[in-house]
DSSP file (Angstrom, degrees, kcal/mol; ACC not computed):
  #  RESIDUE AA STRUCTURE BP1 BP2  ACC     N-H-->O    O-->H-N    N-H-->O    O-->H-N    TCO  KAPPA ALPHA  PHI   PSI    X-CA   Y-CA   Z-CA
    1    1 A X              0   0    0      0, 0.0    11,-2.2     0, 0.0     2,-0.4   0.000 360.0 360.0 360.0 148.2   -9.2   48.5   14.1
    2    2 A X  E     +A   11   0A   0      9,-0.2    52,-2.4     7,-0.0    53,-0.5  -0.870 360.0 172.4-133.6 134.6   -9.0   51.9   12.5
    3    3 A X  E     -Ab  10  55A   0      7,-1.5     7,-0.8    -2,-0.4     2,-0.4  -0.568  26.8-130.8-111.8-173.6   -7.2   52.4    8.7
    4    4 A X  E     -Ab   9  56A   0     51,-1.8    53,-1.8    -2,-0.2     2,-0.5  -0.963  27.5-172.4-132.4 129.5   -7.1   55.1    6.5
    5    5 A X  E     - b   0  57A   0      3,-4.5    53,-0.2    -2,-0.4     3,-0.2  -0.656  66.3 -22.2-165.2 126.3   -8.0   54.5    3.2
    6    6 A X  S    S-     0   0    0     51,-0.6     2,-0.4    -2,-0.5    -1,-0.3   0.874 134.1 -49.4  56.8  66.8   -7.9   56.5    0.0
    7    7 A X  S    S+     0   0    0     -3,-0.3     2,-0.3    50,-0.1    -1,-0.1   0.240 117.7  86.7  74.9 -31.7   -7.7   59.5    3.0
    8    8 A X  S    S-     0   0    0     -2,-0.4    -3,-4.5    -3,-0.2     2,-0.2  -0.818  76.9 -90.9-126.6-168.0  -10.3   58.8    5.2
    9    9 A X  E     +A    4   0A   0     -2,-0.3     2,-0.4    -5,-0.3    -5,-0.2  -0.444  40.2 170.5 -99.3 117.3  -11.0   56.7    8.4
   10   10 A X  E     -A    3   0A   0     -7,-0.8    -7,-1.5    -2,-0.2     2,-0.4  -0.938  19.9-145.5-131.4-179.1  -12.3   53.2    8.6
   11   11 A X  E     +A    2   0A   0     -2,-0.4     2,-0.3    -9,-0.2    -9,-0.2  -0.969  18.2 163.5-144.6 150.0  -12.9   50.3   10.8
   12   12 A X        -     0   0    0    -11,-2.2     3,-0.1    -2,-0.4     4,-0.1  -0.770  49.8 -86.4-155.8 178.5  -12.8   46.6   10.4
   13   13 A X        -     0   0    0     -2,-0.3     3,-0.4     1,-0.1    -1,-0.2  -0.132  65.3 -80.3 -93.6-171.4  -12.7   43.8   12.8
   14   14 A X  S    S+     0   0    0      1,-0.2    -1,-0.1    36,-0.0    38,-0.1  -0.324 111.3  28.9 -74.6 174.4   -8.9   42.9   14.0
   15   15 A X  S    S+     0   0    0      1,-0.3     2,-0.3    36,-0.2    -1,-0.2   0.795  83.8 174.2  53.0  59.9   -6.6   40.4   11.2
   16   16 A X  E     -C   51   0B   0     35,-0.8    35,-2.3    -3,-0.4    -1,-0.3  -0.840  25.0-134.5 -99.1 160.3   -8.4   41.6    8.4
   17   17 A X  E  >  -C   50   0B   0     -2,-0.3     4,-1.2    33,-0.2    33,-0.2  -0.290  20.7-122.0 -98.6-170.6   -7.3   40.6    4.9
   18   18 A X  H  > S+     0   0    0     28,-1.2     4,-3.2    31,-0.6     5,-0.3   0.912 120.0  56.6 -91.1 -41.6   -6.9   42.9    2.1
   19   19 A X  H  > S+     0   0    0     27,-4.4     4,-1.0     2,-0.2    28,-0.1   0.926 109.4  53.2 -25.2 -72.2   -9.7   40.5    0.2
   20   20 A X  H  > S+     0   0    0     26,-0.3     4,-2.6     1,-0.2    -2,-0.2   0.877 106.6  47.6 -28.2 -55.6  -12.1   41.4    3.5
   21   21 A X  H  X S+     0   0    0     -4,-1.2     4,-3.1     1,-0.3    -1,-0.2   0.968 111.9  46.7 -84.7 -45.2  -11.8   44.8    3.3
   22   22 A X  H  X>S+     0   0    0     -4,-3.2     5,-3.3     1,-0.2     4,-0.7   0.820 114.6  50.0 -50.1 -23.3  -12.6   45.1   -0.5
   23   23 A X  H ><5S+     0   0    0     -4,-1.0     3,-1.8    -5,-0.3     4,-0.2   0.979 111.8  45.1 -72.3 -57.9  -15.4   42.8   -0.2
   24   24 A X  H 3<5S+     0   0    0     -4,-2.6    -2,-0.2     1,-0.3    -3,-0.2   0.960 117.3  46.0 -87.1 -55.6  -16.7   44.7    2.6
   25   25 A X  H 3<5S-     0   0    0     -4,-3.1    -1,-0.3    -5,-0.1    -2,-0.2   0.374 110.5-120.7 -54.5   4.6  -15.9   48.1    0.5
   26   26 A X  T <<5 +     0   0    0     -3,-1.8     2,-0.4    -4,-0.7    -3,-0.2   0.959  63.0 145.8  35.3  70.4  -17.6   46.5   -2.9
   27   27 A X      < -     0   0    0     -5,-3.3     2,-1.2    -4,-0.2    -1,-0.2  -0.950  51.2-132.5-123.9 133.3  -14.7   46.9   -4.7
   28   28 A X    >>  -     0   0    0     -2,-0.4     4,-1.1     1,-0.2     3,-0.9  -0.532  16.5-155.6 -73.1 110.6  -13.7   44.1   -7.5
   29   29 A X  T 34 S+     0   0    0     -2,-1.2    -1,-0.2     1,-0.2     3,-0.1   0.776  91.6  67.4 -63.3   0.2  -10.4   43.4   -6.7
   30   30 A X  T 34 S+     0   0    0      1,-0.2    -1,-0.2     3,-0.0    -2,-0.1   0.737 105.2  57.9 -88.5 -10.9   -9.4   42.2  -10.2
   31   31 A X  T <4 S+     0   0    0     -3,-0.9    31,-0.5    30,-0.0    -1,-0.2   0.753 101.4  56.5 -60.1 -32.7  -10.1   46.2  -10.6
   32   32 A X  E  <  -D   61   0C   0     -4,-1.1     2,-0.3    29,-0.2    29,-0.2  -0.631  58.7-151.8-123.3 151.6   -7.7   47.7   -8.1
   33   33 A X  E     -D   60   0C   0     27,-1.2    27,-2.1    -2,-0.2     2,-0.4  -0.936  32.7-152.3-114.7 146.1   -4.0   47.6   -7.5
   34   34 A X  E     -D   59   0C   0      7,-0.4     7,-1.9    -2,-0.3     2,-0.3  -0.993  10.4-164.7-127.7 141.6   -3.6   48.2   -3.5
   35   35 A X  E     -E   40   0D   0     23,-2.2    23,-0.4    -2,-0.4     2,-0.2  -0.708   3.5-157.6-112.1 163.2   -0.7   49.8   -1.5
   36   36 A X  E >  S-E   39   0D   0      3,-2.6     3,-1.5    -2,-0.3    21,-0.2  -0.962  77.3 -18.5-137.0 129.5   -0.1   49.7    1.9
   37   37 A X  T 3  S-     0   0    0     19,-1.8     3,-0.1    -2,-0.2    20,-0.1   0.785 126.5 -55.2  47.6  22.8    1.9   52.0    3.6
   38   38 A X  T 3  S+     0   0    0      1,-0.4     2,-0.4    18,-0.2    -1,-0.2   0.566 118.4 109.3  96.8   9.2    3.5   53.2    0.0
   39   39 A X  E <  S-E   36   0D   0     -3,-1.5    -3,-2.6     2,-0.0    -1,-0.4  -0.908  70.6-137.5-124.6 134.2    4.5   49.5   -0.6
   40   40 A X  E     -E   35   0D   0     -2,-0.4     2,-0.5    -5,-0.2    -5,-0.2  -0.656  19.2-136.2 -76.6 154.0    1.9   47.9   -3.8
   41   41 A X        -     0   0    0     -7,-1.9    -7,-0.4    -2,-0.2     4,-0.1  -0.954  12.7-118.7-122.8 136.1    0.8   44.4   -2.9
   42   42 A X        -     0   0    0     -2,-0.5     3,-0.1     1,-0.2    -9,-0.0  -0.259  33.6-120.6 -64.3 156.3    0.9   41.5   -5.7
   43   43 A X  S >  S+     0   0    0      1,-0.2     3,-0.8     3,-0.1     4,-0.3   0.550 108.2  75.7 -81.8  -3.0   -2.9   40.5   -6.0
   44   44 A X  T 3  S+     0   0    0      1,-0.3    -1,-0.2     2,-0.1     4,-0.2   0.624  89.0  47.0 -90.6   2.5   -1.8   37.4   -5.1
   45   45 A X  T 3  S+     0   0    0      2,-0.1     4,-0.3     3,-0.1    -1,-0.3  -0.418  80.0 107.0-123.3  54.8   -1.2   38.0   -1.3
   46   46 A X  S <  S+     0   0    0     -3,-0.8   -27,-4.4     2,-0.1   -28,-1.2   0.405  83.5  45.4 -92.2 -38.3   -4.7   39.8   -1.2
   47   47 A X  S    S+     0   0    0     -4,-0.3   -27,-0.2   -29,-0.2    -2,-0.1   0.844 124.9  32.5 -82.0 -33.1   -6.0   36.5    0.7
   48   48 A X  S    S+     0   0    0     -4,-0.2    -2,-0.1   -31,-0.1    -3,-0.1   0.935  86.0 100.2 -92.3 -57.2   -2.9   36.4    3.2
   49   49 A X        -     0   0    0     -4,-0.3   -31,-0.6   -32,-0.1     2,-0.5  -0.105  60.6-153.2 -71.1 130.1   -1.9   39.8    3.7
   50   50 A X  E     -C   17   0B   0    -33,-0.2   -33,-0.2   -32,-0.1     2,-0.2  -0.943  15.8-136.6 -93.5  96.9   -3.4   41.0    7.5
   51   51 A X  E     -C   16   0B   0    -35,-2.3   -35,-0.8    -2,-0.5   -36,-0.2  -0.402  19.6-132.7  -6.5 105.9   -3.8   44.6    7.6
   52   52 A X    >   -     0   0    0     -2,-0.2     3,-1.7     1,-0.1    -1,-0.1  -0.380  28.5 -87.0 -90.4 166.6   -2.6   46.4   10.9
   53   53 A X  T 3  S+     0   0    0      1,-0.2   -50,-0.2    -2,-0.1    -1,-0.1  -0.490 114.5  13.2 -50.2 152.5   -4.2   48.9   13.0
   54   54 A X  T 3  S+     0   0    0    -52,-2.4     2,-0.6     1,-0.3    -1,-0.2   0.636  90.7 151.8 105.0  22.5   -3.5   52.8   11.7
   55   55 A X  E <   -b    3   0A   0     -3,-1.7   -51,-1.8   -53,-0.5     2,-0.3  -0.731  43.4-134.6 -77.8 132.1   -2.1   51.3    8.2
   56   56 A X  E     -b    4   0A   0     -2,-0.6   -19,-1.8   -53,-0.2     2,-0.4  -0.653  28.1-175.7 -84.9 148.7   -2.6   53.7    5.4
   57   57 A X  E     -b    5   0A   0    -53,-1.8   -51,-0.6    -2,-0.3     2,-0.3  -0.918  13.6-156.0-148.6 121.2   -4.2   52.0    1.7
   58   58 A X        -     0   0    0     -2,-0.4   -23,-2.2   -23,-0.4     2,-0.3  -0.805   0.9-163.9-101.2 154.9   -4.8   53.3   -1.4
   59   59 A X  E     -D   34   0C   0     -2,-0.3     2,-0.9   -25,-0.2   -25,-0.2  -0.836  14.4-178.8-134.4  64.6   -7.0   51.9   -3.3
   60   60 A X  E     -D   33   0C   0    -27,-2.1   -27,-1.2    -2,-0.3    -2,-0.1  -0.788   8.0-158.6-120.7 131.1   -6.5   53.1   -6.7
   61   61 A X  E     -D   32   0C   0     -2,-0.9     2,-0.6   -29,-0.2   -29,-0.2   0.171  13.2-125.6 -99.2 160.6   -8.7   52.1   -9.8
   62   62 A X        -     0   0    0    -31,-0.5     2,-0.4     2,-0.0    -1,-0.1  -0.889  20.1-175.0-119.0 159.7   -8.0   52.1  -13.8
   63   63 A X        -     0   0    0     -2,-0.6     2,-0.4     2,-0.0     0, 0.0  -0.961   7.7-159.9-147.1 144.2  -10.1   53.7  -16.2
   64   64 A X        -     0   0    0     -2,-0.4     2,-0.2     2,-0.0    -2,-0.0  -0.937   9.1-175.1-133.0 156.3   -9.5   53.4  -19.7
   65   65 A X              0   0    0     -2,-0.4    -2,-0.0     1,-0.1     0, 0.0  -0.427 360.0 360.0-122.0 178.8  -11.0   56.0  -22.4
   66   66 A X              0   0    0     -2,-0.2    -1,-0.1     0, 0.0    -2,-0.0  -0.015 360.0 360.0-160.8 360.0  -10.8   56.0  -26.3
């Protein structure tokens, strides 16, 4: 199944979760807020939510400075 995410192309098996696919990307999810398709998704539907083919995701990180 083919995404886009943060702009480019990836591929992951079919009914992947949004948990999967950070895992797979080494991303901490307690790090990230993730949209799909312009829509944010509560981190608590990270384990449930199924990720369709040709869905767009950002992936977008904090950083904090002083």
């Amino acid at each position: 199944m083919v995404m886009i995410i943060n702009g480019k192309k990836y591929e992951f098996t079919e009914n992947s979760t949004i948990s999967e696919i950070l895992k797979k990307l080494n991303v901490n999810e307690e790090r990230v807020v993730v949209e799909v398709n312009l829509n944010i998704i509560h981190k608590e539907e990270y384990d449930s939510f199924i990720v369709k083919e040709n869905d767009s995701l950002e992936v977008l990180s904090f950083v904090g400075g002083g």
